[in-house]
N, C-alpha and C positions, 0 to 999 in steps of 0.2 A: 241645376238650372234647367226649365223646361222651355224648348223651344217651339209657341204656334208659328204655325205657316197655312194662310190663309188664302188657298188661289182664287181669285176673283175676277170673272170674265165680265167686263163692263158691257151697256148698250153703245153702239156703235155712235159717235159725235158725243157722247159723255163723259169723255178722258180728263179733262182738262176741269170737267167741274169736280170728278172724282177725286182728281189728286188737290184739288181746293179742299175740300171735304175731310180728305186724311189730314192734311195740314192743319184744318180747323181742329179739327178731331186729338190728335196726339197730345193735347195738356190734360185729356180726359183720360186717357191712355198711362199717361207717365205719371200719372198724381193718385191711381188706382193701387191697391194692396200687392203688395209682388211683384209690379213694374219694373223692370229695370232695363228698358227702353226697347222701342220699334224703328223700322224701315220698311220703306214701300219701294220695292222693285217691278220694273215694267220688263215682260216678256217683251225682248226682242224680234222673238221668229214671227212669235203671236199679237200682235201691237192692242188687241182688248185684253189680254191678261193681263195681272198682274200679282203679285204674291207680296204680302203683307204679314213680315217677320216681328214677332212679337217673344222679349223675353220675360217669363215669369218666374218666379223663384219658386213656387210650386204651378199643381195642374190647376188646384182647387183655388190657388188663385186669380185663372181665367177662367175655369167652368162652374164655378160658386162666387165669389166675391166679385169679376168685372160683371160676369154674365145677369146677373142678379141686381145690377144697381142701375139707378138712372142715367149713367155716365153712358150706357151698355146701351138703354134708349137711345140718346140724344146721338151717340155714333151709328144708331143704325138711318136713325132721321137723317142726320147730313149725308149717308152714303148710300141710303139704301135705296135709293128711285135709278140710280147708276148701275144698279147689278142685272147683270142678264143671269138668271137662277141664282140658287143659293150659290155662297162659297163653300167651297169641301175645304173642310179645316183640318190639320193634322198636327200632332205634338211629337217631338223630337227630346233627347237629351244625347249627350258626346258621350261615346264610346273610345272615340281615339281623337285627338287633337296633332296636328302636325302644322309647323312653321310657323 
């Protein structure tokens, strides 16, 4: 299982249409090749962050089959007037699991 983590710092007073956005967004998300579901966490310390946890069953199925399809469009459309820069995306997999 590969774990994106996508931090995303929003434009300031766009919170609120962003997390509308993700919500719109995640049946494009969850019905994608490899999917096996997301969460959108809001930085506490930072209140425009936020990190947008994504699990794929491979890499290639977010960086070749989401990134490549119009679903990959349509979520940059709903969220992307909301970003202040890019998102720095990063992928993960477990090494150790505890509790």
């Amino acid at each position: 299982m590969i774990v994106e983590i996508a931090e995303i710092t929003v434009e300031p007073g766009s919170e609120k249409v962003f997390e509308n956005g993700v919500r719109q967004a995640a049946p494009l998300f969850l019905r994608a090749k490899g999917c096996h579901g997301l969460s959108l966490h809001h930085v506490v310390e930072t209140p425009l962050v936020y990190r947008l946890i994504v699990k794929w069953e491979t890499l290639d199925n977010h960086l070749v089959d989401f990134r490549n399809s119009d679903d990959f469009q349509e979520w940059r459309r709903l969220v992307g007037s909301c970003f202040d820069g890019a998102p720095n995306v990063t992928h993960s997999e477990a090494v150790a699991s505890y509790g």
